[in-house]
N, C-alpha and C positions, 0 to 999 in steps of 0.2 A: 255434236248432236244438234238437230236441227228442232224448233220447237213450231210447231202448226197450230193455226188454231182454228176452232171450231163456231158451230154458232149457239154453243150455249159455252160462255168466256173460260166458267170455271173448270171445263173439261178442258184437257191441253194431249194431240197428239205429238207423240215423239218422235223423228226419224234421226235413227241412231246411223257414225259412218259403219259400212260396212267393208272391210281389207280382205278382196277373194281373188286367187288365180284359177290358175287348172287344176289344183286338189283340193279345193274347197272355199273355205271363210273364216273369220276370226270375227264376232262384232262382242262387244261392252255390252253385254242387258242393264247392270245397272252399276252405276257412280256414283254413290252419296257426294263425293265434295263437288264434281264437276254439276251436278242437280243443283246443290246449295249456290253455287259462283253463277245458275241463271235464274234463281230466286225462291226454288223449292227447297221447302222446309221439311219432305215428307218423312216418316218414319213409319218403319215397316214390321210387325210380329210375326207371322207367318207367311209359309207358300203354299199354295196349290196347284195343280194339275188335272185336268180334265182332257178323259179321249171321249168322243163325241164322233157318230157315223152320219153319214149325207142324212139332210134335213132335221137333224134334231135342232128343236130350240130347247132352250134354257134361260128360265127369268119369263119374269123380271123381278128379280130376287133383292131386297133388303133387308135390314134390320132396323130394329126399333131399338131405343135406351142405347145400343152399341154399333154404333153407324162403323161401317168400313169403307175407307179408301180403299183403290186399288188399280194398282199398276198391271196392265194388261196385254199379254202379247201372245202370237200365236208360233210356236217352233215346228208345227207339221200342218201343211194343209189350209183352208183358208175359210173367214169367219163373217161376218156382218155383224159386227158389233154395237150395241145399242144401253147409251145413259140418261137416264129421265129425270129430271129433277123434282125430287119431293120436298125440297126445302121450301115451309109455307110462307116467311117472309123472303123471299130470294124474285127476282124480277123476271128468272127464267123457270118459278114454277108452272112445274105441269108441260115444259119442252123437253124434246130431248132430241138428242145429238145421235146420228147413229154412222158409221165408217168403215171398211173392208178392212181387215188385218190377216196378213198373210206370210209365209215361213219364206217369200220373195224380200220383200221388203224391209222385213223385223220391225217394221212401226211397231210402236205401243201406245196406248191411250193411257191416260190419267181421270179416273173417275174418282174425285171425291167425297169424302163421308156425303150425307143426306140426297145418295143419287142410287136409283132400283136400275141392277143392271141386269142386261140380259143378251145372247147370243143365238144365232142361226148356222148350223155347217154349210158350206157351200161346196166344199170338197166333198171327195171319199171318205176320208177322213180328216179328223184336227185335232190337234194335240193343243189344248190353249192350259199356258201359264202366268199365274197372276199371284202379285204381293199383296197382301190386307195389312191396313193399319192398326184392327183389331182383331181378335180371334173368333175363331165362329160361334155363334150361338145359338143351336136349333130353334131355344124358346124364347127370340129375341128375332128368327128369320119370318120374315112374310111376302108375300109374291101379290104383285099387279097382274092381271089378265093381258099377255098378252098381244093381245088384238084387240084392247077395249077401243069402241071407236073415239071416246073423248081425246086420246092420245095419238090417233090416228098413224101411228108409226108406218112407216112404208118398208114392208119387211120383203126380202126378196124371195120367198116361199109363199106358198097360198094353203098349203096341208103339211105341216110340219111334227115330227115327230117328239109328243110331250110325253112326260111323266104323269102322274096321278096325282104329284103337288102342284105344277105348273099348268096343268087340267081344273082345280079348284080355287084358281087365284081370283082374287076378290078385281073389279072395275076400278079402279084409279080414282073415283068419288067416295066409294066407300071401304077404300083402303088406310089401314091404323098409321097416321104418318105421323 
């Protein structure tokens, strides 16, 4: 596994190998020991899954008091995925890192704790699955706007399909961090 990195340090993307002929592929999503032998200590409680149809976004979702890491990668279809860092003494607050993940490739990214993450479909559709280091906690989630311009995220959509929680995300100034 190949490890990339980004321009905010503590985000780290993965490029796993992948062994494919004429009837498919075989790749490793995850390795606890071989993770540990290149210095990741992560540990994981739960999965998720999200299908997701052309231009929905999602996010920029975190939590407060119960931060989640989270190992991310897409098995259908392809994504632009986006980590912002809300950690208030960290040197890359208020950056963030955003990257293509696709069911081509199997990269994964590494987002974690104290980072609001968030996604765009690019495909028809996208299947994206991801590890948290903690479990979910509705009254512990909160959302950034977005498009807030302080963040200025360069999102490959211009009209993107939200939710009614992602529609009422608070601006990245006056978000509970």
């Amino acid at each position: 596994m190949n490890v990339l990195p980004t321009n905010v340090p503590d985000v780290v993307l993965l490029e796993p190998k992948i062994f494919g002929d004429e009837r498919g592929f075989f790749v490793e999503t995850f390795h606890d020991a071989k993770l540990r032998a290149l210095g990741f200590n992560w540990h994981f409680v739960q999965d998720n899954h999200s299908r997701s149809a052309h231009g929905v976004l999602r996010g920029l979702h975190y939590q407060v008091e119960r931060p989640q890491g989270k190992l991310v990668y897409v098995v259908r279809g392809e994504i632009f995925d986006v980590a912002v860092d809300i950690r208030r003494n960290s040197p890359t607050f208020g950056q963030w890192t955003g990257m293509t993940l696709d069911d081509r490739t199997l990269r994964q990214v590494y987002i974690p704790p104290g980072f609001a993450h968030g996604f765009c479909v690019l495909s028809e559709f996208a299947d994206v699955v991801y590890k948290c280091s903690d479990f979910y906690s509705p009254m512990h989630e909160r959302t950034i706007l977005w498009n807030d311009p302080k963040l200025a995220i360069d999102w490959p959509i211009i009209a993107p399909r939200l939710s009614a929680k992602d529609l009422q995300g608070l601006p990245f100034d006056a978000a509970e961090i």
